[in-house]
C-alpha positions as CSV (number, residue, x, y, z in Angstrom):
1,X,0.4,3.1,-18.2
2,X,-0.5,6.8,-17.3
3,X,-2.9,5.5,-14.7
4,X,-0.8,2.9,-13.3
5,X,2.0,5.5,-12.9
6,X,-0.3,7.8,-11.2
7,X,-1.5,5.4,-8.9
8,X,1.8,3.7,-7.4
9,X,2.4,7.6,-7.1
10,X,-0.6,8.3,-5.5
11,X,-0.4,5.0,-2.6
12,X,3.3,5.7,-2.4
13,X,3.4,9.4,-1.4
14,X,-0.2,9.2,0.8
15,X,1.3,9.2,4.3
16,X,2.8,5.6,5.0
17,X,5.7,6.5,6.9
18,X,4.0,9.2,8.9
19,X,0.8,6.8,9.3
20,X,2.6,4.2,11.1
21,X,5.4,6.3,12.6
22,X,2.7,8.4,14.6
23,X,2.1,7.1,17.8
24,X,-1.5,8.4,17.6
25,X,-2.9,4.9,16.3
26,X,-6.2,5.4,18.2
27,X,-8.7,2.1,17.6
28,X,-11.7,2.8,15.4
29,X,-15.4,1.7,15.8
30,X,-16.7,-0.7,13.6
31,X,-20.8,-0.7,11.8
32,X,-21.2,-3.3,15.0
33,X,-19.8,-0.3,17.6
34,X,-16.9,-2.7,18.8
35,X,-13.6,-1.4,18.4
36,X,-11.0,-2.6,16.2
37,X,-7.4,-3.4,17.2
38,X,-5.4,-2.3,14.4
39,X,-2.7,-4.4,12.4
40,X,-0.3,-1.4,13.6
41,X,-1.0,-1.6,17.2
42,X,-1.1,-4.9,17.1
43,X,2.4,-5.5,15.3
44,X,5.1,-2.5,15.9
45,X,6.0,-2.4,12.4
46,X,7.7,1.1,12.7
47,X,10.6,-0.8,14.3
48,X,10.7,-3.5,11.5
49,X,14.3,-3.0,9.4
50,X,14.3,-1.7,5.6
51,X,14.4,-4.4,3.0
52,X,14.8,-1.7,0.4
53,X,13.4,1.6,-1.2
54,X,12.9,3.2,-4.8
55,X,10.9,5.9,-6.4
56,X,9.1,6.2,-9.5
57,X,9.5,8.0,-12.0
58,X,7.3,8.8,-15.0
59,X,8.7,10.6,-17.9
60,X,10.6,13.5,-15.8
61,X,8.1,13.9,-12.8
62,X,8.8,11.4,-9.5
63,X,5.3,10.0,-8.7
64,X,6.4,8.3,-5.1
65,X,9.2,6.8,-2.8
66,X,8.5,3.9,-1.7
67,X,10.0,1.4,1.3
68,X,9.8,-2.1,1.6
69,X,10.2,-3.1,5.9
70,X,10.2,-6.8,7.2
71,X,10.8,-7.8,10.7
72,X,14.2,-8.9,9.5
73,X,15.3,-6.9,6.7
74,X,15.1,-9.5,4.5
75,X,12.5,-10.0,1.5
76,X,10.8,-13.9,1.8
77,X,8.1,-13.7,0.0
78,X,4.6,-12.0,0.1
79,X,3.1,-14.5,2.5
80,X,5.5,-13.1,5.2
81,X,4.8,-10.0,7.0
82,X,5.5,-6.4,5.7
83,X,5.3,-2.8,5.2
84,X,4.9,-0.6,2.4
85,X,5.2,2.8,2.9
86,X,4.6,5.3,0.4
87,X,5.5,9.2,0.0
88,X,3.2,11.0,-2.7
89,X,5.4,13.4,-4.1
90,X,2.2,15.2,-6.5
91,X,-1.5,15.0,-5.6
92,X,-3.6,12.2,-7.0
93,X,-7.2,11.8,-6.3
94,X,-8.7,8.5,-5.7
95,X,-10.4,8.1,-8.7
96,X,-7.0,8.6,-10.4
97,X,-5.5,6.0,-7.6
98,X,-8.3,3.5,-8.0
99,X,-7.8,3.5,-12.3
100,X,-4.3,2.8,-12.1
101,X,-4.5,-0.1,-9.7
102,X,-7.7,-1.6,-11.9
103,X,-4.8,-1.0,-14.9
104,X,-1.9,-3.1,-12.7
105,X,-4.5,-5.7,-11.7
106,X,-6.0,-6.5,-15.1
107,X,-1.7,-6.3,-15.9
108,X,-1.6,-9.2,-13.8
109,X,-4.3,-11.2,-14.9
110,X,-7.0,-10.9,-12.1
111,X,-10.2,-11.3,-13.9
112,X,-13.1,-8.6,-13.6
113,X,-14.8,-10.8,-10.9
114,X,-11.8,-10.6,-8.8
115,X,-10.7,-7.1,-9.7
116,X,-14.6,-5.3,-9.3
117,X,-15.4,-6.3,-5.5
118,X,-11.8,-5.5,-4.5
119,X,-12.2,-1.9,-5.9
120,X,-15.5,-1.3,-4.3
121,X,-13.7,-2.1,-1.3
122,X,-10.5,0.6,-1.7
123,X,-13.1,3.4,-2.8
124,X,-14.4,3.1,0.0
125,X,-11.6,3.8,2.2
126,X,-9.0,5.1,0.1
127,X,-8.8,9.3,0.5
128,X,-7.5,11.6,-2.4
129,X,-3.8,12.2,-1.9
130,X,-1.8,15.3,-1.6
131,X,2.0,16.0,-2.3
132,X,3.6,14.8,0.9
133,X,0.6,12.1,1.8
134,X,2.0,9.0,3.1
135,X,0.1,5.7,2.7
136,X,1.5,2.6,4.6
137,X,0.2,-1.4,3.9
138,X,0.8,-3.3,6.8
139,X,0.5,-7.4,5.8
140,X,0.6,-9.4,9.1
141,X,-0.3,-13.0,8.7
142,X,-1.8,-12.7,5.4
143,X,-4.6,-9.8,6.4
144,X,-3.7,-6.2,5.6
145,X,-4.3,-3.0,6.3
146,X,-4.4,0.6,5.1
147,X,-3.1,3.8,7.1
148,X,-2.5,7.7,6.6
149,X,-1.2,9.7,8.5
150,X,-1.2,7.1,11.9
151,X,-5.2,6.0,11.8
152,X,-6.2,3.1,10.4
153,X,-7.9,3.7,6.8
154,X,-10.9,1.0,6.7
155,X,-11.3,-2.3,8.4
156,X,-7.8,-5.4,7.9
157,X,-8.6,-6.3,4.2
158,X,-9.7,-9.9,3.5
159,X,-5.9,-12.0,2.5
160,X,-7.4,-12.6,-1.2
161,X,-7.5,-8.3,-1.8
162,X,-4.5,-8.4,0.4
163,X,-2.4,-10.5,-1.4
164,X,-3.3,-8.9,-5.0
165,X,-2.8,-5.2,-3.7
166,X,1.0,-5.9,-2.4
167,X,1.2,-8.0,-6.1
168,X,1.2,-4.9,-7.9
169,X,4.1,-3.7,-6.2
170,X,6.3,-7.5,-5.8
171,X,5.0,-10.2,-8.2
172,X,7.4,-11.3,-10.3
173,X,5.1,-10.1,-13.4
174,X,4.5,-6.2,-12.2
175,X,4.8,-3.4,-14.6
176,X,7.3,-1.7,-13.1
177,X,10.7,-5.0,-12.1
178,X,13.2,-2.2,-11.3
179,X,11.5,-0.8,-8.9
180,X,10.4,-4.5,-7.5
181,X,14.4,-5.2,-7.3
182,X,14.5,-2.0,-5.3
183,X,12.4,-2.4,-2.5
184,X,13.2,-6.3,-2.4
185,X,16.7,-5.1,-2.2
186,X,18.2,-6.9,-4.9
């Protein structure tokens, strides 16, 4: 629970809103040397409208705020495009970041084959987060995408790791359903 707490924290504060609010969203070079088009350049998703937003809390210390943004303002579903952008409001390293979200995927019933690749993944590109970090997760047509700070964090994420990172925050089974009724604005 500690780690899970620390984590939704930790993605929440790391950056999202300044990531994809900055205009600096340069492309990034690839192990191949081509460059990458990112999901934000791509897909304006600064301009998208606010579904809803929440914070969480743990014991008497906020964690995050978070913000849910669709092209419409309205919550669908996960297979429709998004934005999560999260606001750190204490430091969390990665190590912290990547416990809690093996905690909230295990939660959910991903089995350790799913749940071990995925992680290998996120260590890779996730950084350590300070108070005031944002983090944003862009989901365009089912492929994701990590920023901080405006620059892409990492390649788009396969849909499968895609699909089970935004779970943690809207599946009907999270830990944390007020905060789901939140950002889907219910």
């Amino acid at each position: 629970m500690r780690s899970l707490i620390i984590y939704f924290g930790v993605l929440m504060c790391s950056n999202i809103a300044i990531a994809e609010s900055d205009n600096n969203n340069k492309p990034i070079k690839n192990n191949a040397s081509s460059q990458l088009q990112t999901l934000s350049d791509k897909y304006p998703w600064h301009q998208w409208k606010k579904v809803g937003q929440a914070t969480l809390e743990w014991g008497i210390w906020d964690i995050y705020n978070s913000e849910l943004k669709t092209p419409t303002g309205r919550y669908k579903g996960t297979k429709d495009d998004l934005a999560l952008i999260i606001r750190y409001l204490r430091n969390i390293d990665k190590d912290a970041l990547l416990d809690a979200t093996e905690e909230q995927w295990q939660h959910l019933g991903y089995s350790s084959q799913q749940i071990t690749p995925w992680l290998k993944t996120l260590s890779t590109i996730w950084p350590d987060v300070k108070k005031g970090d944002r983090l944003t997760f862009i989901l365009r047509n089912g492929e994701g995408q990590f920023y901080q700070q405006g620059k892409p964090l990492g390649n788009v994420l396969s849909p499968s790791l895609s699909q089970s990172f935004i779970a943690i925050w809207l599946s009907p089974k999270t830990s944390y359903p007020e905060l789901r009724q939140q950002l889907i604005g219910k």
